[in-house]
N, C-alpha and C positions, 0 to 999 in steps of 0.2 A: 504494500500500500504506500506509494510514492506521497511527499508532504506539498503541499500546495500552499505556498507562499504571497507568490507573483500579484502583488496590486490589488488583491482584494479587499483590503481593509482601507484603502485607498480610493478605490474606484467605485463605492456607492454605500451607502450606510443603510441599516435594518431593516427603516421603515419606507423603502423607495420601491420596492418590489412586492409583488403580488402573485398568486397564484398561474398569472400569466408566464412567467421566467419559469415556472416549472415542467406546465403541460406542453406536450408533443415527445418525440423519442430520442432518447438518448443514446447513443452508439458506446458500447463498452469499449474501453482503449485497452486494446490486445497488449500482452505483454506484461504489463501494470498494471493490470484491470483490478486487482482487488492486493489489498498493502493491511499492514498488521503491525499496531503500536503495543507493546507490553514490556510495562515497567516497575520490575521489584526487585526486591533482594535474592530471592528465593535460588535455588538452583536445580533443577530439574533431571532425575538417572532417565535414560532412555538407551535401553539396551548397554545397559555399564558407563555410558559416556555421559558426565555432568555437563549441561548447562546451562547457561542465563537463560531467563525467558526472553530477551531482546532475542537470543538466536534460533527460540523455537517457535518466534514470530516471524523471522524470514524462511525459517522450515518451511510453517504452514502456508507463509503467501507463495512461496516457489510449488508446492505442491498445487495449491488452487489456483494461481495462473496458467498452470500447463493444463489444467482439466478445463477451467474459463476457455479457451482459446480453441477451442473442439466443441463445448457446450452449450455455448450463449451468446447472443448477439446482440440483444438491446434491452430495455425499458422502455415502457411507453407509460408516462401517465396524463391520462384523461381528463376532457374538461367534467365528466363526470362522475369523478372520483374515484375511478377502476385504476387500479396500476396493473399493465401486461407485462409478460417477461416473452421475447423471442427464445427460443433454446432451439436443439437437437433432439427428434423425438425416436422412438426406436429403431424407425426404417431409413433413418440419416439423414432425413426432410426438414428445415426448417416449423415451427409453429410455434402459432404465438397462442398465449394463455392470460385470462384473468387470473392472477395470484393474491387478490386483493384489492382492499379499500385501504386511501392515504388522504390524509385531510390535513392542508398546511396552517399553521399556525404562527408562523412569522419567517422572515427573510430568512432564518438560519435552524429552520425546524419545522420537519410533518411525523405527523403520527403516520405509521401503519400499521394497517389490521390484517394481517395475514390469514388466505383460504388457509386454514392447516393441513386437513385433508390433500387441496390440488398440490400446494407448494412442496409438502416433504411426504406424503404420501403418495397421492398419482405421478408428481415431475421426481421426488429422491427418490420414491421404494423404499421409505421406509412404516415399519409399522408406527402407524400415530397412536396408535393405543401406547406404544411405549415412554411416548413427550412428557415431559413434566409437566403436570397439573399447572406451578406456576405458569410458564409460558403462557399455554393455553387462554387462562385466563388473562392473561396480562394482553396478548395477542386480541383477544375479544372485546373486551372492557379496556381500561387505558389506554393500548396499543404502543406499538413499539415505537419508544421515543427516534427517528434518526436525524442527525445532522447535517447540514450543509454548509460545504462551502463553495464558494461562486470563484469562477476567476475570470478575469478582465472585466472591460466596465458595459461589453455584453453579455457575460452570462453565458460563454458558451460551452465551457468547461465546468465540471462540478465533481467532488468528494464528496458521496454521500456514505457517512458511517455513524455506527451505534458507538458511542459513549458509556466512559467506565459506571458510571452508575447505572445506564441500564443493565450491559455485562454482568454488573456485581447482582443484579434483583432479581435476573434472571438466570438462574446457577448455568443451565445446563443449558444454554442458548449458544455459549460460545462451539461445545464439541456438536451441536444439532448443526448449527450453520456450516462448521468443517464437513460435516459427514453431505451436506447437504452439496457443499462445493467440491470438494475432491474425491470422493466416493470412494471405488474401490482402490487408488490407484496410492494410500496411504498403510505406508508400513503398521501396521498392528502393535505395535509398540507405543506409539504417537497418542493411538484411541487410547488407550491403555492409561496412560496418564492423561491426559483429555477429560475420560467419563470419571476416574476413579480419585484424581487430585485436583480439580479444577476446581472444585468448592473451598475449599482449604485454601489453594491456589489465590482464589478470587480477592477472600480474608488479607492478605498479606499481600495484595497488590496496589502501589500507587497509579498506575495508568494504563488500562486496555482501551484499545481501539480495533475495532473491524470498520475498514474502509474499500468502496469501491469507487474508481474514478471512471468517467465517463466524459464524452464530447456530445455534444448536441447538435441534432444531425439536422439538415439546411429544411429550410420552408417546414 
């Protein structure tokens, strides 16, 4: 998850933008497409070998870039409050899906309300019976806090990612979305501490981030 610096804080302040800067589709930026902030003391065995979570934040986004870049193609959110995901569906076809309701709340934040079912159950395969109750509900009711950030003083570029304090609310949101983006193609080790440390993990952490950048595709 690459940092987005460049003139944003510069190029237009909170309250100048509206739900118009958001809708239409977003083109995932291959390569970069999804970036991973994690910062603590802690140090993490995987398979005998210690290390920082800072390094098993570029693990995870090196593994989810290579799966992104075969799996996914854009975002689209709607003047009607639908967010679509483009993916890759079984037969290697292109399709696009409602994965949800997203409702903006200010220049630098929308909720979403994630299908649970369509998102990690009909597009992951996995069993939603197994989700943590929190999510779920949090997904339903609250909805999932994400942030944004805009770059240049058109808006065509943006970082949309979840923030350590949703992370922290939502224990098991961090290893659902891994499993969700890299699927089978993550060493079993990874999961391992993911599902079984990540809570504890969570406890002792000063900053996670899951981020994915994106450009905004013409007209």
């Amino acid at each position: 998850m690459a940092a987005f610096v460049v003139c944003v804080f510069n190029s237009c302040s909170e309250n100048d933008a509206t739900k118009d800067d958001l809708v239409g589709t977003w083109n995932l930026r291959h390569g970069d497409g999804m970036d991973m902030v994690w910062e603590s003391s802690e140090i993490i065995t995987i398979d005998g070998l210690k290390l920082p979570t800072s390094a098993i934040a570029v693990i995870a986004a090196d593994y989810s870039n290579e799966q992104l870049r075969e799996e996914m193609r854009s975002l689209t959110f709607k003047a009607n409050d639908d967010l679509e995901v483009t993916y890759k569906d079984e037969a290697g076809g292109w399709k696009m899906d409602v994965i949800g309701k997203y409702k903006v709340v200010g220049r630098t934040k929308f909720l979403f309300y994630p299908n649970i079912e369509k998102l990690f159950g009909e597009i992951g395969g996995m069993d939603v019976a197994e989700i943590d109750s929190d999510i779920k509900t949090l997904a339903s009711t609250a909805g999932l806090p994400a942030r944004i950030t805009f770059v240049g003083q058109n808006a065509t570029s943006a970082r949309f990612y979840l923030e350590t304090n949703t992370l922290k609310e939502a224990k098991g949101l961090v290893s659902l979305l891994f499993r969700l983006i890299a699927g089978d193609s993550v060493d079993a080790a990874i999961y391992e501490v993911l599902d079984n440390e990540m809570p504890g993990l969570l406890e002792k952490t000063d900053k996670i981030e899951i981020g994915f950048n994106f450009d905004k595709a013409a007209g």
